[in-house]
C-alpha positions as semicolon CSV with decimal commas, in nm:
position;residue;x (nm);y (nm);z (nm)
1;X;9,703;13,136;11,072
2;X;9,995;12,904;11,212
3;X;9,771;12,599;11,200
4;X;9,650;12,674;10,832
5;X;10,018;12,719;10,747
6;X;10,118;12,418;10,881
7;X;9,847;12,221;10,723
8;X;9,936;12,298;10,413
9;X;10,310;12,157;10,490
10;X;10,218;11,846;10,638
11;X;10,034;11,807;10,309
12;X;10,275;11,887;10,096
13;X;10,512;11,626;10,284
14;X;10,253;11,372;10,224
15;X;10,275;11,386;9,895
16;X;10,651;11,415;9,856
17;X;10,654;11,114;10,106
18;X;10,372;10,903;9,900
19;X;10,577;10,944;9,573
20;X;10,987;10,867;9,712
21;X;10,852;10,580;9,921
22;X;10,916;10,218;9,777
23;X;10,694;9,984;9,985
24;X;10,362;10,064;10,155
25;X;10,237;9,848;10,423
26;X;9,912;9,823;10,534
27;X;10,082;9,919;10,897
28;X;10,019;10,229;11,098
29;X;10,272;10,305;11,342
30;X;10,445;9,982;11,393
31;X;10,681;9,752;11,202
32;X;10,564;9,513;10,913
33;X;10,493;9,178;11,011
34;X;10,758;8,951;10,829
35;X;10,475;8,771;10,636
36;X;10,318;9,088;10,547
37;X;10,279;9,163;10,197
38;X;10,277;9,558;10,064
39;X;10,039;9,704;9,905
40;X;9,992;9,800;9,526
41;X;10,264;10,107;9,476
42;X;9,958;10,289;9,297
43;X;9,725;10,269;9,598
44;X;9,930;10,351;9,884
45;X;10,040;10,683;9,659
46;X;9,684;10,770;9,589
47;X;9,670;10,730;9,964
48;X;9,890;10,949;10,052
49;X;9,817;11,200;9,762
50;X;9,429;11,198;9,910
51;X;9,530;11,297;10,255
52;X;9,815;11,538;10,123
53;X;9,527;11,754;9,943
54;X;9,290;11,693;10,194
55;X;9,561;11,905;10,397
56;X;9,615;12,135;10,189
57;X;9,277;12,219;10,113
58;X;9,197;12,274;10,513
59;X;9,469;12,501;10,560
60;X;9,412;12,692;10,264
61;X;9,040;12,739;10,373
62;X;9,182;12,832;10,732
63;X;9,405;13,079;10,568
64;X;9,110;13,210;10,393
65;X;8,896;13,303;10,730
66;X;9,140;13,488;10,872
């Protein structure tokens, strides 16, 4: 129940974090290259929106089995 719970946060922060964040960068887990360009604004929030639901949908079907 804990994990479905917190599932469901980490996908609402996703989505909170996809729509106040300026810049995306094609980076995971480490700095931006100085020559790096960012990404479109609209694709790194449907990004983040994707995995945000995807999230939320697992935890609410977790919730739902128990």
């Amino acid at each position: 129940m804990a994990g479905g719970i917190f599932q469901i946060l980490a996908g609402v922060a996703a989505i909170v974090i996809g729509f106040t964040t300026g810049e995306f960068y094609p980076a995971f887990m480490r700095r931006p290259r100085p020559d790096e360009k960012p990404v479109p604004e609209w694709l790194g929030r449907t990004v983040f929106v994707v995995v945000g639901i995807g999230f939320i949908l697992s935890g609410l079907s977790d919730l739902r089995h128990h």
